[in-house]
C-alpha positions in Angstrom: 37.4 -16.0 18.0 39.8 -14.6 15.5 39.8 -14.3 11.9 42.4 -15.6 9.5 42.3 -14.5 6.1 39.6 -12.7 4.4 36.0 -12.7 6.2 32.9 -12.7 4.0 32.5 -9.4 2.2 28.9 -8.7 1.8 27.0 -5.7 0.1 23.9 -4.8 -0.9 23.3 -2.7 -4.4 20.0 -1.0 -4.2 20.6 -0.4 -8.3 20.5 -3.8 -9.2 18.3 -4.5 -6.1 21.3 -7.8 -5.4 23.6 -9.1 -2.4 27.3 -9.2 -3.5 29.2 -11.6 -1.6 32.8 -12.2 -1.5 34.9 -15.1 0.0 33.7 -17.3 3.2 35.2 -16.5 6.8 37.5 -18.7 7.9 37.4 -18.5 11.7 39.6 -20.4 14.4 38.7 -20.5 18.3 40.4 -19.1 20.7 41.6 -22.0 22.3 43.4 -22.8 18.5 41.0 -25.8 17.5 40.9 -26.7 13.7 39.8 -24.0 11.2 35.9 -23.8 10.6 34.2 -21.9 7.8 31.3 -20.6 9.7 28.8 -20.5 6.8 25.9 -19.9 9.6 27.5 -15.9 10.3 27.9 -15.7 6.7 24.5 -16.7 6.3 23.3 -14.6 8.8 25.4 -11.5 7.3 23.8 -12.0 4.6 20.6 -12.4 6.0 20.5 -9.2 7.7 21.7 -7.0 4.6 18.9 -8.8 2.9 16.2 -7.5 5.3 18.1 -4.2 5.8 17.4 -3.8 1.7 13.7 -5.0 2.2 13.3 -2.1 4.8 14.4 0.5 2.7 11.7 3.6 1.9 9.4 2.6 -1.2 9.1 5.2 -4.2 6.6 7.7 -3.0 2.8 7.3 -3.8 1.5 9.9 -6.5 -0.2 13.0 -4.5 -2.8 14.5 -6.7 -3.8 18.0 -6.3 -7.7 17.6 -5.1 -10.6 15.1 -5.2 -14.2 15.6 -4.5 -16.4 13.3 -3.0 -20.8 14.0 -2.5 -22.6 12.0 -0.6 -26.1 12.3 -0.4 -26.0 15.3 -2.4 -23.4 17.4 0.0 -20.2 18.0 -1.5 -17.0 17.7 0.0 -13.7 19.0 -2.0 -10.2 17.4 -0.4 -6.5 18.3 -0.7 -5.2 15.3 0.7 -5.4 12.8 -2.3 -2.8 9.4 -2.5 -2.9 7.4 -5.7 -0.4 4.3 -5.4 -0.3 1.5 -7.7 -0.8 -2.2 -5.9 -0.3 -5.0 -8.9 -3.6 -4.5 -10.6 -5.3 -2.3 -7.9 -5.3 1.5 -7.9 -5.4 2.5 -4.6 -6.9 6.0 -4.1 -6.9 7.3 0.0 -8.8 10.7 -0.2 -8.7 13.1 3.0 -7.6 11.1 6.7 -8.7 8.2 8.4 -11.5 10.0 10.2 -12.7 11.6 8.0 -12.4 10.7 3.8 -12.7 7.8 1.3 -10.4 5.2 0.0 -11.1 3.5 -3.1 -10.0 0.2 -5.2 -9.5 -0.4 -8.2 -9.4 -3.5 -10.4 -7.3 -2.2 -13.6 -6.4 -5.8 -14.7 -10.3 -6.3 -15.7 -11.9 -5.0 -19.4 -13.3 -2.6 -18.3 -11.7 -1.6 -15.2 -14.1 -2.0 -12.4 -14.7 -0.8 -9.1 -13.6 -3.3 -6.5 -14.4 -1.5 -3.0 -15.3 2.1 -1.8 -15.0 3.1 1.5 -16.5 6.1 3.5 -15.9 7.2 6.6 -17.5 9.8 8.2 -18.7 12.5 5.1 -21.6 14.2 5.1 -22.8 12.3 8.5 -22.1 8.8 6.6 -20.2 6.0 7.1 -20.4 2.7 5.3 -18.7 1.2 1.8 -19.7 -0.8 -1.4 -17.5 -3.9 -1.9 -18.3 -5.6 -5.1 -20.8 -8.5 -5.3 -21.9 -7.3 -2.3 -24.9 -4.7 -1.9 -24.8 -1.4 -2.8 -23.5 -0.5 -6.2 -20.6 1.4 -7.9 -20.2 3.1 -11.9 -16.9 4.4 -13.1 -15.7 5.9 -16.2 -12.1 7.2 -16.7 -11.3 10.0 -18.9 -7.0 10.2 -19.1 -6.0 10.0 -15.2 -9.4 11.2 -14.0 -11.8 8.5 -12.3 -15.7 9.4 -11.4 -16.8 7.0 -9.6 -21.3 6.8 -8.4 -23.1 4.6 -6.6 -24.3 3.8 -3.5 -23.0 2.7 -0.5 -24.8 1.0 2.7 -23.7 1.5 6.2 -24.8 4.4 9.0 -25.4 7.7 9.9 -23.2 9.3 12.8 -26.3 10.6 14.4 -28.4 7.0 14.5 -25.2 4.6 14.4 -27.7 1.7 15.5 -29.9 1.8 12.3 -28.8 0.8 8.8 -28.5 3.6 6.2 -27.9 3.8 2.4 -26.7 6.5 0.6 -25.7 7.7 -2.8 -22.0 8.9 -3.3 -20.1 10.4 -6.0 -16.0 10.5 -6.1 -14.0 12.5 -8.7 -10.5 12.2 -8.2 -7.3 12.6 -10.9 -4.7 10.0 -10.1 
């Protein structure tokens, strides 16, 4: 196929987050058949810079400088802290996935409340307190800094088989 006249100029403007489009392709086979707009390449041009914008890197998550979490009286202190904003939620990941705690947030409700906590692997415990579930969870929030205590039910790496319970407390500065 060749293409007479102007094709479809499309762009994508990642400061008004918007797909500029200029002008449909006019396009003529080969074998010089009638002019066709092809609206379906347009389409899929535009298509593609559409997804190409949706893949683009989102604004960093908020690294905090260190969070502690104790569970069953044992203290843990962590440099790896992300706070990121999810509509309502605060999402708060402390230390790795083998090893840490990752916390939610509700921020929409009066007070905030605590929505899940997560433990993996700290002091010999894993398990998590999800609310209206078992278990339970406080928080209070002084400027940016959460403290979060409760308890939490799950296991203990050394008896994975029988049900455990323990008490945790999370102080993180988001």
């Amino acid at each position: 196929m060749s293409l007479l006249g102007t094709g479809p100029i499309l762009a994508f403007s990642f400061r008004e987050n918007n797909i500029i489009a200029a002008g449909p392709g006019t396009f003529i086979g080969e074998a010089g058949g009638d002019s066709v707009r092809n609206r379906f390449v347009a389409a899929g041009a535009a298509l593609t810079v559409a997804l190409l914008g949706a893949c683009t890197s989102r604004p960093p998550a908020q690294l905090s400088s260190t969070a502690s979490v104790t569970v069953d009286g044992k203290d843990r202190n962590f440099h790896i802290v992300t706070c990121r904003q999810l509509e309502w939620r605060r999402m708060i990941d402390i230390g790795a996935d083998f090893s840490g705690a990752k916390v939610a947030v509700d921020e929409n409700a009066q007070p905030p409340v605590v929505e899940s906590v997560h433990i993996q692997n700290l002091s010999g415990f894993s398990g998590m307190y999800s609310r209206g579930g078992s278990g339970s969870a406080d928080m209070s929030m002084t400027g940016d800094k959460f403290t979060i205590s409760g308890t939490a039910d799950g296991y203990k790496t050394d008896k994975p088989s029988e049900p455990a319970t323990a008490t945790f407390k999370i102080v993180v500065t988001c």
